[in-house]
SEFI-54150 format. One record per residue (C-alpha): residue in one letter; x, y, z. Coordinates in steps of 0.05 Angstrom, whole numbers, plus 5000, padded with zeros to 4 digits. Each point is the difference from the previous one (the first is absolute). Example, Ala and Ser with C-alpha at 12.3 -4.5 7.8 and 13.67 -1.06 7.14 Angstrom:
# SEFI-54150
a524649105156 s502750694987 
# end
This chain:
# SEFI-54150
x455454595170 x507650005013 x504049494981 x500649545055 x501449315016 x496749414965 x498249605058 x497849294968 x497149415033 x492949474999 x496150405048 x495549385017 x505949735030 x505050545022 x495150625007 x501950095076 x508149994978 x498450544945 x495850435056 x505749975048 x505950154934 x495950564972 x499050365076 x507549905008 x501950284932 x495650595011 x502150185072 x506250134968 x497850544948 x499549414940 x494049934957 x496949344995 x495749694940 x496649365008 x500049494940 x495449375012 x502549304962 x494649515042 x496149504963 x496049755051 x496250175061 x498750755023 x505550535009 x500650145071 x501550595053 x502550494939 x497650294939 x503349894940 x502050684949 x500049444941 x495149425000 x501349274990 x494750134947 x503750524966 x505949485003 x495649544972 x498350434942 x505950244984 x501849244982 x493549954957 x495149635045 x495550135053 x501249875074 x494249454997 x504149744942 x506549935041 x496149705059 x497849464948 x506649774982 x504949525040 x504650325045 x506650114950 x496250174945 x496450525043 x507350245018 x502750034931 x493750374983 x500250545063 x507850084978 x499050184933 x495350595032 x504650165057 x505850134943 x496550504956 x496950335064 x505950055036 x504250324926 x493850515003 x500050255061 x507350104988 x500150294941 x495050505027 x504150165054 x494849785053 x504649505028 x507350205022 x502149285034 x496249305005 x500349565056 x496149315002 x498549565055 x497749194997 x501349295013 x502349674930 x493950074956 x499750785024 x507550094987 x500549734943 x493850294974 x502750735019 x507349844973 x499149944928 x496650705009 x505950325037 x504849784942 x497150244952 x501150705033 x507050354981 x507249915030 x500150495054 x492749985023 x499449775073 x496749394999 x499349535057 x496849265021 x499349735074 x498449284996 x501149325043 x501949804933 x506650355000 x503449505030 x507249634988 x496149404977 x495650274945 x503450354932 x499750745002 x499649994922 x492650024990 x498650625046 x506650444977 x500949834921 x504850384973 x497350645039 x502950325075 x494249765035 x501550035072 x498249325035 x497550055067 x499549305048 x494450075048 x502549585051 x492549765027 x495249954953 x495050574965 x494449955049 x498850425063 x503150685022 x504149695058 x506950165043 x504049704940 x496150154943 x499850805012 x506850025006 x500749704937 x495550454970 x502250585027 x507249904971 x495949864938 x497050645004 x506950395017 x503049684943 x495750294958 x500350625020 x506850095003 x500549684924 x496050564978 x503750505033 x505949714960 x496349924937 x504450284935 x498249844932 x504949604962 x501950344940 x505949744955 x503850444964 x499149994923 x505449764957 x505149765059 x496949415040 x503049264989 x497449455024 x505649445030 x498749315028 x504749765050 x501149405052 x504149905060 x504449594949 x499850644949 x500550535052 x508350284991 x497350064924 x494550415008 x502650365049 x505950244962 x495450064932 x495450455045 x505350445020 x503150094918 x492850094986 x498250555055 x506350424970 x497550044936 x493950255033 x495249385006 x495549925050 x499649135017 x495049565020 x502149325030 x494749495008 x501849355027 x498349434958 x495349515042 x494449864967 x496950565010 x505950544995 x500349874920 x491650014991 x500550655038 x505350274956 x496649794935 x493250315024 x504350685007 x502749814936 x493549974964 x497450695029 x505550394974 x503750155066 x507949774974 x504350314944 x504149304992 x500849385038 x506749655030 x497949285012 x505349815035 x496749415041 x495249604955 x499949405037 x492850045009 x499449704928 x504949345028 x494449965053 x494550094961 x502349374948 x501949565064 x495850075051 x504450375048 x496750465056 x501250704955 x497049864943 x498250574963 x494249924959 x499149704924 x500750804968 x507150125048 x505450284951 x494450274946 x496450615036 x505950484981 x500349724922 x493250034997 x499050725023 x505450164952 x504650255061 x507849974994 x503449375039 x505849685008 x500349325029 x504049555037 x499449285021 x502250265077 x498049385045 x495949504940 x505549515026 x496849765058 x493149795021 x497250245078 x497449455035 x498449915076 x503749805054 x507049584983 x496849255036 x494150114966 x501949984934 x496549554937 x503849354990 x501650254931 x504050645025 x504249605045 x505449824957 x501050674979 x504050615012 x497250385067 x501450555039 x496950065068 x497450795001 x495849935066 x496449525038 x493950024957 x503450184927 x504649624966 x502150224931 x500149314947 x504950054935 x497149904937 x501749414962 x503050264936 x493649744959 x496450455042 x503850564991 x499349934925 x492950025003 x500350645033 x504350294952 x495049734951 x493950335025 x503850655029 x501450034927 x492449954971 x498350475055 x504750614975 x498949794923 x493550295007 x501850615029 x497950714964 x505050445029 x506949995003 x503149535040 x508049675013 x502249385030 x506449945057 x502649345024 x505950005046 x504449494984 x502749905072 x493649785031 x491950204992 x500550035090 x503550105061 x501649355007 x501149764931 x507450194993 x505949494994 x500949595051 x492550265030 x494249495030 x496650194932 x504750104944 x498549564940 x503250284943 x497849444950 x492750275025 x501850634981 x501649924939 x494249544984 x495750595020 x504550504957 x500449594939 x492650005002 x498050635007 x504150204944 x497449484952 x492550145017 x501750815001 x497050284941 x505050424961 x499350755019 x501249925070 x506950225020 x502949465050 x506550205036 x504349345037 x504450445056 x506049605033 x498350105080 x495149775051 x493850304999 x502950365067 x505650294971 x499350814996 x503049994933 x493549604988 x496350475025 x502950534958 x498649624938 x493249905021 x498650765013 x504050234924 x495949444966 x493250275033 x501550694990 x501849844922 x493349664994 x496850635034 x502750504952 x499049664948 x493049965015 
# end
């Protein structure tokens, strides 16, 4: 068979909606194959070209087994299945895009699936789920799932619901007429987090570094921008990191909205990949919108980013424990790896006379980072804001140092 379109969904539920995708999909020259993740009832109006049964057993059980167990279990079982199916039929080349359709339980049975396919793969969910209310985080991970909202729900081919499917469809198609393999080049990629708050750093740091013949990835540390980075990390894909922007790890200690995860700032050490780090943006914590803030964040230093962010300073016993732990993170690094601070200010607005400067915080943070810093680690104090270009050509001669030396 040619590779053709993974076209995923329960067919005891939404075997009608599949019909009516797959006739669409073929009518215009697409090839269609069917994957069935239902645990109950019978699969109706189409036929599927891999069984819920051969789901089933690719997870270790039988379908009667799955049936048996209650209804999340029975997901978390059918997932496991659906994820080494769906990498086989990839790696085979049977598949050449995935698209899954479902209420909640379908899409999110379908999504961990669809991430676990590579950057670059078109991959696709339409769900009532995908809506402003619900977190996108569980269907997208750290992957480029596309997130489709259904708009009525998944049952009946009606006025609405075919024209949702049929931009489904085109979608589709057209993302695997645009398809292209991502390919790094060896030896010259960086990876470089950056903020709104970070961005005249980077962006001068990116240009230095593109003239010396670097090619620069910027992910945007959310949450998820820094997990997505790290996975790259970990599979080989960068010659050095810049980490610019490592708030994630204030978030992550805090409980502010972009936390990173407990392994943020220990991927790249790990791995044994050159880094050089700077504490761009640990000075402030994101919380929600400015009236809504905890008591115990009213008394301190704000600044009002937009009506649902507002950006909390540290207290300067705060931003000594992230200098502590920043510091336990890189002593247990492998590889090579060089510490920046910019004296001026770790954010855009965290320079004198800013809504967030606190330069006794800053040095709290400072002082203990270089006290918990194992020896071995060279760790450079510049005189500007983290802003400044000059900063940014520090940061690019200090990298490229580490590199070579490497």
């Amino acid at each position: 068979m040619a590779s053709a379109i993974a076209l995923i969904a329960t067919l005891d539920t939404k075997g009608p909606e599949v019909k009516y995708l797959k006739h669409r999909i073929e009518q215009k020259g697409g090839a269609v194959r069917i994957i069935d993740t239902g645990m109950r009832g019978t699969p109706l109006a189409v036929q599927a070209d891999v069984t819920r049964e051969q789901v089933a057993s690719a997870a270790g059980a039988s379908l009667a087994e799955v049936e048996k167990l209650e209804r999340g279990h029975a997901i978390d079982l059918m997932r496991l299945g659906l994820v080494k199916l769906m990498v086989e039929e990839y790696e085979r080349g049977a598949i050449a895009g995935a698209l899954a359709i479902g209420g909640q339980d379908g899409a999110l049975l379908a999504a961990h699936a669809l991430q676990a396919l590579p950057l670059g793969f078109p991959k696709m969910i339409v769900t009532p789920i995908a809506q402003g209310s619900e977190p996108f985080g569980p269907y997208v991970g750290t992957s480029d799932v596309i997130v489709m909202h259904s708009v009525v729900d998944i049952l009946g081919v009606n006025a609405i619901s075919k024209k949702i499917f049929d931009q489904a469809a085109g979608a589709m198609l057209g993302a695997l007429d645009m398809r292209i393999d991502v390919a790094l080049p060896p030896g010259r990629t960086i990876a470089v987090t950056m903020y709104g708050n970070t961005t005249p750093v980077v962006m001068a740091a990116k240009q230095k570094l593109e003239q010396l013949g670097y090619e620069v990835i910027v992910f945007h540390p959310n949450g998820t921008g820094g997990r997505a980075m790290e996975e790259m990390i970990a599979r080989g894909l960068f010659t050095a990191v810049l980490d610019m922007t490592t708030h994630e790890v204030t978030d992550e200690l805090f409980g502010g909205f972009h936390a990173g995860g407990p392994e943020r700032l220990e991927i790249a050490g790990r791995c044994g990949v050159p880094q050089l780090v700077v504490p761009g943006c640990v000075d402030f914590i994101i919380q929600g919108a400015q009236n809504a803030l905890p008591d115990k964040y009213k008394n301190r230093q704000t600044y009002y980013f937009n009506p649902e962010v507002t950006l909390v300073r540290l207290s300067p016993a705060e931003m000594q424990e992230v200098g502590r732990v920043m510091a336990e993170k890189l002593n247990a690094a492998k590889g090579p790896v060089g510490v920046l601070i910019p004296l001026g200010g770790f954010s855009a607005y965290a320079h004198a006379g800013g809504a967030l400067y606190d330069a006794d915080g800053d040095r709290q943070f400072i002082d203990a980072l270089k006290s918990n810093l194992r020896s071995g680690i060279p760790l450079a104090e510049f005189d500007a804001h983290i802003n400044d270009k000059a900063f940014a050509g520090k940061a690019v001669s200090m990298l490229v140092e580490i590199v070579q030396a490497a």
